[in-house]
C-alpha positions in Angstrom: 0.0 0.0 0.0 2.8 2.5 1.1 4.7 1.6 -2.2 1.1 2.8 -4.5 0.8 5.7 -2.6 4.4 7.2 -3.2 4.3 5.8 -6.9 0.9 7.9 -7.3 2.4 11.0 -5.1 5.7 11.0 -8.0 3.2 10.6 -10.7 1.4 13.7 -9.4 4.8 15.5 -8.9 6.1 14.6 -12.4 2.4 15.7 -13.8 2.7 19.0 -12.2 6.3 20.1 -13.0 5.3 18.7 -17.1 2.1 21.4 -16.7 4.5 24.3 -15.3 5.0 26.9 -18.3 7.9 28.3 -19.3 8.5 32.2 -19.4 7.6 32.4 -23.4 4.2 30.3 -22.7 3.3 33.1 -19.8 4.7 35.7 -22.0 2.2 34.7 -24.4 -0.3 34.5 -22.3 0.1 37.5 -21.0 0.0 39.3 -24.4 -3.3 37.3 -25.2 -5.0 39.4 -22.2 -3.6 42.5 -22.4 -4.0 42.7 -26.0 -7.8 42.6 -25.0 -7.4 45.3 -22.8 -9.6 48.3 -24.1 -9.3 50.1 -20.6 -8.2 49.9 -17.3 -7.9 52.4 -13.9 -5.2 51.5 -11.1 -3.5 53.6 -8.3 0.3 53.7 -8.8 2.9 55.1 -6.7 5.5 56.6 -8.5 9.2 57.4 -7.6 11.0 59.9 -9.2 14.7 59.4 -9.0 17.2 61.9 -10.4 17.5 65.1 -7.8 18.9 65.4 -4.3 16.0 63.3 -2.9 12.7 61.4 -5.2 10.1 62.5 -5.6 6.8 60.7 -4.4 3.6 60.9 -6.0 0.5 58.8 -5.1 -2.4 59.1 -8.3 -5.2 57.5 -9.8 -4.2 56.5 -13.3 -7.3 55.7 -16.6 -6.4 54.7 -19.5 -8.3 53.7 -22.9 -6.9 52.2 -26.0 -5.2 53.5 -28.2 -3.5 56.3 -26.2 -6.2 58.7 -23.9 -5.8 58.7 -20.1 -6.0 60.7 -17.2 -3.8 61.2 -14.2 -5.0 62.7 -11.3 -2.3 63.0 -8.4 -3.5 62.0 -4.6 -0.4 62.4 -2.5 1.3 64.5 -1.9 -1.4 67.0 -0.2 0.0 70.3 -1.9 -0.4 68.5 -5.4 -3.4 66.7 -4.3 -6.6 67.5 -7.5 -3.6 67.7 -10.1 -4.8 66.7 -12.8 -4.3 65.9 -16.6 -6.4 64.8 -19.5 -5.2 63.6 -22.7 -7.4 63.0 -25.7 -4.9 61.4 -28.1 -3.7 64.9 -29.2 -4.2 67.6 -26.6 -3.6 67.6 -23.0 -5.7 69.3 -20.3 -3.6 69.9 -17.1 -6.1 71.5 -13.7 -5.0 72.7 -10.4 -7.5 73.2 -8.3 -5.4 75.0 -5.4 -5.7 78.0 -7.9 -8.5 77.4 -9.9 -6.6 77.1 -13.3 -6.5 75.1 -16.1 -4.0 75.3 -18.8 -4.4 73.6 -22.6 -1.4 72.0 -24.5 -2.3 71.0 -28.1 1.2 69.5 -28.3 1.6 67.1 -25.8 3.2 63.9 -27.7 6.0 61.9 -26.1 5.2 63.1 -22.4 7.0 61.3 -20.0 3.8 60.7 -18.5 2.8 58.5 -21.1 5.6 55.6 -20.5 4.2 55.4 -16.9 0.9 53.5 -18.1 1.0 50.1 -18.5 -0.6 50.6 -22.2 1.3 52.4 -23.4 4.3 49.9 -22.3 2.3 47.4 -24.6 2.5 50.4 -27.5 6.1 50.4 -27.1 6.6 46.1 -26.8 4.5 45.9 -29.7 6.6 48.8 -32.0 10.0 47.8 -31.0 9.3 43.7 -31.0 11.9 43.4 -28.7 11.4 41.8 -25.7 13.6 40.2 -23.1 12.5 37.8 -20.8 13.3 37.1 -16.6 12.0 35.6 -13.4 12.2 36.9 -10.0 10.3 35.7 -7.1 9.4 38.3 -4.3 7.4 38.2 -1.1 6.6 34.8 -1.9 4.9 35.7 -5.7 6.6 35.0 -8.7 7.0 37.5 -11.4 7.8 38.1 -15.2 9.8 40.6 -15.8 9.7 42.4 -19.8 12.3 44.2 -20.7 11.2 46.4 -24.0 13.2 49.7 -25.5 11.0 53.0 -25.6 10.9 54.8 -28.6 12.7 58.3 -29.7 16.0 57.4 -28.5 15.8 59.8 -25.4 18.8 58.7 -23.6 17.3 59.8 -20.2 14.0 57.3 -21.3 15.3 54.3 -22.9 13.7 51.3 -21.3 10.8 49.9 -20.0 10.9 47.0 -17.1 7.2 45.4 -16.3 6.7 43.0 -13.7 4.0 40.9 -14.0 2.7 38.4 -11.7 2.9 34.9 -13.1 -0.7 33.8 -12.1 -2.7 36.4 -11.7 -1.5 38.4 -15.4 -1.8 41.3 -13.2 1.1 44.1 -13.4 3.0 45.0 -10.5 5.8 47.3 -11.2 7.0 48.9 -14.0 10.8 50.9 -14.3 11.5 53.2 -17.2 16.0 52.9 -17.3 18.1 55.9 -19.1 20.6 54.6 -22.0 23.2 53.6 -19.0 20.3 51.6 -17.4 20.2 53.7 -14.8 16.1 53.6 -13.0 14.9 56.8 -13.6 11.4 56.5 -12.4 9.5 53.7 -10.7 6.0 52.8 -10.5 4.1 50.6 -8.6 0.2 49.4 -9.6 -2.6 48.8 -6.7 -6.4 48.5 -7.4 -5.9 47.5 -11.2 -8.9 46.8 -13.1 -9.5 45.8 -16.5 -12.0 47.1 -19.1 -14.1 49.1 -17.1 -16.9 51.2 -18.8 -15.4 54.6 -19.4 -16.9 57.2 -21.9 -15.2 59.2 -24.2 -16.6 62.1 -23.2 -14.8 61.7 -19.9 -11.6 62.6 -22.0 -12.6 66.1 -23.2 -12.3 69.6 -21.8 -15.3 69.8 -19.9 -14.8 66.6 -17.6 -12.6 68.7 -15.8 -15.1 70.9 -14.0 -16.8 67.5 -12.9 
C-alpha cells in the first residue's frame, strides 16, 4: 500500500512540473490578455529618482486604448486634484489649489505617457523586442519584460514590467536611461481591466466635474 501511494504522489509531482510553463508560454499569455485590454484604472505610486531626494507621488491613473488617459495625483497634499487629461492629441492639465487650467495642443511623447502600462504594450508591440526574466518576491513570482522606448531619449530608454505569473496582473513597471540607470519607478494597486469609461470623460469639460 505504502509503495502505491508514493508511486501515485511522484506521478502527481512529475504531472505537475510537465504542466508548469515556461517564461515564453506566460509571456504569451500575457500578451493574449492584455492585447484585449480596451481600458483599465489603477492607483500607482511613482518614484521619481534623479535630484537630491525622489520624488513621491500617489495618483489614480485611466487609460483607454489606443492612447487617452487621465492622471489625477493623490499624494502629496499640496499637489493633491492635479490633474491631466489627454485625448490622443491635446492635454488638459487643472490645479485646483488656484483654480486654473491650462491647454497643450502638443503634448506627444510626455514622460507621463511611458508610466501607463498601455502604453508599455505600444512600445513592446513597435520595437518587437522583448527580453525575458524571473524573480520571485514576497513569496509571488513575477515576469519581468524588458522592452526599449521609442525616440532614442537617452534619459528614457527602457521599459521593465513586472508581472505576476498567475494572476497576469502588473506590478511594477521601471522606465532605465541609455546607461540603465532607474529613472522613475512605479508601482500598480487597485488594477482593473475594461471598465466602462466614456469618451466624453476625456474632453475639456470633464474637468469641472
Amino acid at each position: 500500500m505504502r509503495r502505491i501511494v508514493l508511486l501515485l504522489l511522484s506521478i502527481v509531482l512529475f504531472l505537475t512540473a510537465c504542466s508548469e510553463m515556461t517564461d515564453e508560454e506566460i509571456f504569451y499569455q500575457i500578451q493574449k490578455k492584455y492585447n484585449r485590454m480596451e481600458s483599465y484604472s489603477c492607483v500607482a505610486k511613482i518614484i521619481i529618482n534623479g535630484g537630491k531626494e525622489p520624488k513621491k507621488y500617489k495618483a489614480k491613473q485611466i487609460f483607454k486604448r489606443p492612447n487617452k488617459y487621465i492622471i489625477q495625483i493623490i499624494e502629496p497634499e499640496e499637489s493633491k486634484g492635479i490633474t491631466t487629461i489627454y485625448n490622443g492629441e491635446q492635454a488638459w492639465i487643472y490645479h485646483p489649489q488656484i483654480e486654473q487650467s491650462i491647454l497643450i495642443r502638443d503634448y506627444k511623447d510626455s514622460p507621463n505617457e511611458n508610466m501607463f502600462v498601455g502604453y508599455f504594450l505600444k512600445n513592446l508591440n513597435t520595437t518587437e523586442m522583448a527580453n525575458l526574466e524571473s524573480e520571485k518576491i514576497d513569496n509571488n513570482d513575477y515576469l519581468i519584460i524588458t522592452t526599449m522606448i521609442p525616440g532614442n531619449n537617452k534619459y528614457r530608454m527602457y521599459q521593465k514590467l513586472w508581472v505576476d505569473k498567475k494572476t497576469y496582473l502588473p506590478y511594477k513597471l521601471y522606465i532605465l536611461d541609455k546607461d540603465k540607470n532607474i529613472t522613475t519607478e512605479i508601482y500598480y494597486s487597485d488594477f482593473l481591466y475594461n471598465f466602462d469609461i466614456k469618451d466624453e470623460k476625456f474632453e475639456v469639460y470633464a474637468l469641472k466635474n
